[in-house]
N, C-alpha and C positions, 0 to 999 in steps of 0.2 A: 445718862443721856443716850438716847439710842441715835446712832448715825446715820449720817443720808450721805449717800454715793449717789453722784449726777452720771447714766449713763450718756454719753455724748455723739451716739451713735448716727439720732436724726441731726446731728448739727452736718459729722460727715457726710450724710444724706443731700442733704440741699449744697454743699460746695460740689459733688459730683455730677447732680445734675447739672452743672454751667459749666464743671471745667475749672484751673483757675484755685483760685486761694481765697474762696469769698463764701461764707467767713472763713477765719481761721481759725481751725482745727485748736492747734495748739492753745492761743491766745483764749478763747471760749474755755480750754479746759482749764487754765491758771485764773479766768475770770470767775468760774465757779468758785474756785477755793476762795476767789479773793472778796464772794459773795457769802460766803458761811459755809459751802459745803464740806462734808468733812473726809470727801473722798470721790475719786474717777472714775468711772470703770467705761471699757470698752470692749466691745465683742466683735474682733476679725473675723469673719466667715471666708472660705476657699476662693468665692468672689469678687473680693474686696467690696462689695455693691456700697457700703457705709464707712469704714474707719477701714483704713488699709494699711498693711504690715510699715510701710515706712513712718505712718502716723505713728503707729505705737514705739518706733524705736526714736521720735522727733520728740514726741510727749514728755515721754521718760522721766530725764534730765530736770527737769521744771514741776514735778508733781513732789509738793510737799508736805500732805497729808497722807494718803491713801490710796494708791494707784492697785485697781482691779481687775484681772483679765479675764476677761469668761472665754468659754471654749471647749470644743472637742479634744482630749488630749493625743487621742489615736489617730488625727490628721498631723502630720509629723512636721508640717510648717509651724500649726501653732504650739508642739509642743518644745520645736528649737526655739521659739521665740520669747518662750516663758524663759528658757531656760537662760537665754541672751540676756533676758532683760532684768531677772528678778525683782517680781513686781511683788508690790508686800503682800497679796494675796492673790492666789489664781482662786476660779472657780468653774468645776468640770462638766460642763454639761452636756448632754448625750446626742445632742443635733445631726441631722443629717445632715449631705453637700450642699444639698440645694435647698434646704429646708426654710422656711418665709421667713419663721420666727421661731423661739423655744417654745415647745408646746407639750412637753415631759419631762420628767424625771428619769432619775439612773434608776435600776435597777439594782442596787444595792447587793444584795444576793445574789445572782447570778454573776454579777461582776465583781463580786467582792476579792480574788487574787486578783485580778487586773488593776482595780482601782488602788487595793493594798500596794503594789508593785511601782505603781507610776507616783502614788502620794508620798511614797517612803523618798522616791528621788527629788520629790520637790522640799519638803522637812531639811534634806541634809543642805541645800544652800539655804536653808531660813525662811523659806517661802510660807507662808499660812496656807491652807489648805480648807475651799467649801463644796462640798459635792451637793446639784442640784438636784430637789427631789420633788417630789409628789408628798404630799400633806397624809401621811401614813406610816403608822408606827413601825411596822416591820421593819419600812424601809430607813428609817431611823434606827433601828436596833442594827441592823444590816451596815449602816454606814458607821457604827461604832465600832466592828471590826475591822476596819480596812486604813483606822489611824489618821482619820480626817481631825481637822480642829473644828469646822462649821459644818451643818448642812443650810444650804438654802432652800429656803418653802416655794414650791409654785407657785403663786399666786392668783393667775386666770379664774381659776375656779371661784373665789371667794370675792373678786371681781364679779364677776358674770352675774353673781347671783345675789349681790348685797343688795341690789334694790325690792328684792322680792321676798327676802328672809336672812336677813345677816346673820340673824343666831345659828340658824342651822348652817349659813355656808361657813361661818366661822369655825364653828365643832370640833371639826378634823385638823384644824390648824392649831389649835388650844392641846389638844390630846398629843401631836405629834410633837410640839414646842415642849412639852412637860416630860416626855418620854427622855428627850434631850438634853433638858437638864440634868434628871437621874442618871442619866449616864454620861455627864459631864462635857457634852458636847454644843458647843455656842451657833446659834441660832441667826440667820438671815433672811431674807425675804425679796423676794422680787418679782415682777410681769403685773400690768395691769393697775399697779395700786396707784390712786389720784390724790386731789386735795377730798372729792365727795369718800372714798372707803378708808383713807390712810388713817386719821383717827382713831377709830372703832378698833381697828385691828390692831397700832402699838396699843394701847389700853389693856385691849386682853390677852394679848402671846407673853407668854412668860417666858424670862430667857433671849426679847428679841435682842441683838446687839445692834444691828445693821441694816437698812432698807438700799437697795439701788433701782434706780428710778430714771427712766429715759424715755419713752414716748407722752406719757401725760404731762411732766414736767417741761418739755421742750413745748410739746402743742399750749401748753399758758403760758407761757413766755411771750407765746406770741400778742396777748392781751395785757399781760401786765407787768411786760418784761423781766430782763433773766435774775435780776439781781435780787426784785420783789415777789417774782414767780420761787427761788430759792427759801427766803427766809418764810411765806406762808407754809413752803412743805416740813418745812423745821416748826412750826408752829403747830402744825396739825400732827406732828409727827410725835413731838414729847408737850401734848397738849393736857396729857395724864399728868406728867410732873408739875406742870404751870397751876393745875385744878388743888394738886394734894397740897400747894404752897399758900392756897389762898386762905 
């Protein structure tokens, strides 16, 4: 079964625009789980514009599947924070301060003493370790030296462009998921994928473990709420296993 991480990013989004505690932060992230999902994840930016550093140390406590952190490790808030909280996996991604959203990968190679350096300190408290990447084998081969347990796929791309050629925008995601395996490194996914692309793509990435999923998932909730909005993307997610049962 490949799992689904509910980012809950846009939930902090809408209580900051009013102020206040409405929704709650917390309570929405233990209601995920207590809807099927089989994991949290949240991304602090320098900001706070969406999920802010207190959230993640309130959260904590009450995450009893899968608690995710994404992040720059080199801003040295979020890397005391990991460090505070050990969350059963971080995941590194290369953001700028002000940056909108994720919209790359690490560099794998270039950075590979830095990321080896920082991954080794997350390993020794038990933490799991995904370095975000761009759908590219290098960068896969690249992130096998540095002692990661995951990379995560970027997604965007294979988004953008499934309405107009899903085989080819899949391609590069199929080749880099394979390289992965061969060199025994486990496989995530995230940015962009919905109930229209999520399908398609568990089916064919070999190797995926894990999808985290936060603006298409919160935006349906708002149509068919969060508990029915959850168990569709579970549905379309290991919709491959449900097929090979019939």
């Amino acid at each position: 079964m490949i799992r689904l991480s509910v980012n809950i990013n846009k939930i902090a989004t809408l209580r900051n625009s009013r102020g206040g505690n409405n929704p709650d932060v917390s309570k929405v992230a233990m209601d995920c789980e207590r809807f099927g999902a089989e994991g949290i994840t949240i991304h602090p930016r320098p900001d706070e514009r969406h999920i802010k550093y207190s959230d993640a140390r309130q959260i904590r406590p009450f995450i009893k599947t899968e608690f995710n952190i994404e992040g720059n490790p080199r801003e040295q808030r979020f890397l005391d924070l990991v460090l505070e909280l050990k969350p059963h996996q971080v995941t590194l991604v290369p953001d700028a301060t002000n940056q909108l959203t994720s919209d790359h990968g690490w560099d794998t190679i270039a950075n590979k003493e830095y990321l080896r350096e920082i991954i080794s300190e997350f390993k020794k408290l038990g933490i799991r370790t995904s370095i975000f990447i761009d759908p590219n084998v290098a960068m896969v081969k690249g992130a096998a030296h540095t002692g990661t347990d995951r990379v995560e796929l970027y997604t965007e791309n294979y988004a953008k462009h499934f309405s107009t050629g899903k085989e080819a925008a899949i391609a590069s995601y199929i080749d880099a998921s394979r390289a992965a395996e061969q060199l025994g490194i486990g496989v995530n996914a995230g940015h962009d994928l919905s109930l229209e692309n999520l399908s398609y793509f568990a089916q064919r990435i070999p190797n995926l473990m894990e999808v985290s999923i936060g603006h298409a998932l919160i935006s349906d909730s708002i149509y068919f709420g969060l508990e029915n909005t959850i168990n569709m993307y579970k549905r379309e997610l290991n919709s491959n296993i449900r097929d090979l049962n019939i």
